[in-house]
N, C-alpha and C positions, 0 to 999 in steps of 0.2 A: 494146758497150753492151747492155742488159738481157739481162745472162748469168743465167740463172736460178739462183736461192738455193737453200742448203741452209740446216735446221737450224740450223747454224754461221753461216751466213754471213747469213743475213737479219737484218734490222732486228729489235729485243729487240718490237714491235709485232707480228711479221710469223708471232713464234715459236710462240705458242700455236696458232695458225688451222690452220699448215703439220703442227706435231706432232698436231693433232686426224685431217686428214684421214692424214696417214701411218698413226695409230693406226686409222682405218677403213678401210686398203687401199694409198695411194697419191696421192702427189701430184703432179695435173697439172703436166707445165713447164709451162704458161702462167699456173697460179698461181705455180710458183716466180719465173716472171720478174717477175709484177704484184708478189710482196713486196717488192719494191725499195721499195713504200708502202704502207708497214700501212696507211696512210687510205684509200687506193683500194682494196685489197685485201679488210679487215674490211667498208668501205661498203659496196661491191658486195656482198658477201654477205650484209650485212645485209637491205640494201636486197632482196636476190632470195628469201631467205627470209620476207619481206614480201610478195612479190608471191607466193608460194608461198599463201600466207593468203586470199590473198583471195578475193571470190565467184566472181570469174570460171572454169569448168570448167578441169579442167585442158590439153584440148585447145585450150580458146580461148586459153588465157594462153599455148599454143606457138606456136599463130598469133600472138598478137602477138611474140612472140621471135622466130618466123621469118621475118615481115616486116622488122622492123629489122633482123637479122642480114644480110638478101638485101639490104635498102635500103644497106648501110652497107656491103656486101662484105665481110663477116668470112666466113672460109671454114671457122675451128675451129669459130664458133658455129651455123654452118650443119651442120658434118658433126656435133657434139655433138647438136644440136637435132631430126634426121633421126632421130638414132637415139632420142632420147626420144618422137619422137611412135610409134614402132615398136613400144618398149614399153607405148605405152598403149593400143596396138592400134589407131590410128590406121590407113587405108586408106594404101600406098605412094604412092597418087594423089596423097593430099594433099599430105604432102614434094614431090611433084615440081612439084606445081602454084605451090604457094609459092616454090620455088626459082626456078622460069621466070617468074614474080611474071603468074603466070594468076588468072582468079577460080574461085573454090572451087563443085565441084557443090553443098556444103552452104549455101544462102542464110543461114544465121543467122550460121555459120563465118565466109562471104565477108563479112558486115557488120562484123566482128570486121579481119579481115584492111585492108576500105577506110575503116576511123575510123581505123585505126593509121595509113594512109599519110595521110590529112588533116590528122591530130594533126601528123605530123613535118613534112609541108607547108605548114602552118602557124603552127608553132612554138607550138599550142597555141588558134589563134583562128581554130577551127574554126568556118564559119557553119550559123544554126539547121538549114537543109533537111538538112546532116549528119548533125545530132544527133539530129536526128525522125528522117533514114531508120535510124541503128544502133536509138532507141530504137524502133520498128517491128515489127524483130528479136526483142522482146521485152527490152531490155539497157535496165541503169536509170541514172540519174544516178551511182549507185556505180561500175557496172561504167564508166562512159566517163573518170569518174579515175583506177579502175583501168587503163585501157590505159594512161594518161598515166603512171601509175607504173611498166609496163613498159616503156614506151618510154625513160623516166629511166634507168632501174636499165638496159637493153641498151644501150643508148646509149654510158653509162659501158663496160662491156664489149667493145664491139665497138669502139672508139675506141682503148682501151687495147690490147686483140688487135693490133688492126692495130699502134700505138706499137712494140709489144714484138716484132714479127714472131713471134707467135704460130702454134707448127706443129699 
């Protein structure tokens, strides 16, 4: 079960996404395996190039990938994610800090990192002292739907990883 696709064998949904990323290098098996549904497959990336957009830096929007990744045990989106914050020149601390689900020398970071575990703790009904302490941080009404939209869009991914035994 979830043998990963080719070209050939995916869903006619599945074909565009798989040939775009082939045509830029390389398609991960964990995407081949996820085409088994264009829906989930197209979503997710819709949805994470969405999160791509938004205001939040892009280091904060790792922290929140990296928290759900480490919350949810996904271990591709963890070692994936390790290496994205490395090219952003992200401090190795910080991966390792998140990984061991420590709090961040970076106070603003760490506010980012403890609204992401409240959000999924509370399935979104996160109370005010929360909210005041992320907005504190300096982070606005925008940026606190933003994490909620990364925790959606990871969520989805690391749910499906695990599904597919993604290596």
């Amino acid at each position: 079960m979830f043998a990963p696709h080719t070209l050939e064998t995916a869903p006619e949904g599945s074909r565009a996404t798989m040939a775009a990323m082939a045509d830029a290098g390389v398609v991960p098996e964990a995407v081949a395996q996820l085409a088994a549904s264009p829906e989930l497959l197209t979503g997710f990336l819709d949805m994470s190039a969405r999160f791509d957009q938004c205001t939040l830096d892009p280091i904060a929007r790792e922290v929140v990938i990296m928290t759900v990744a480490v919350h949810n045990d996904c271990h591709i989106c963890i070692a994936m994610h390790t290496g994205k914050l490395r090219k952003l020149g992200a401090a190795p601390e910080l991966a390792a800090a998140l990984r061991e689900k420590r709090a961040l020398d970076d106070e603003r970071l760490d506010a980012v990192r403890v609204f992401t575990l409240e959000v999924m703790a509370t399935a979104g009904a996160v109370d005010t002292r929360s909210v005041d302490a992320f907005a504190a941080q300096g982070y606005t009404e925008r940026n606190a739907l933003e994490v909620v939209l990364g925790v959606g869009t990871y969520t989805i991914s690391t749910f499906a990883n695990r599904l597919v035994r993604a290596a």
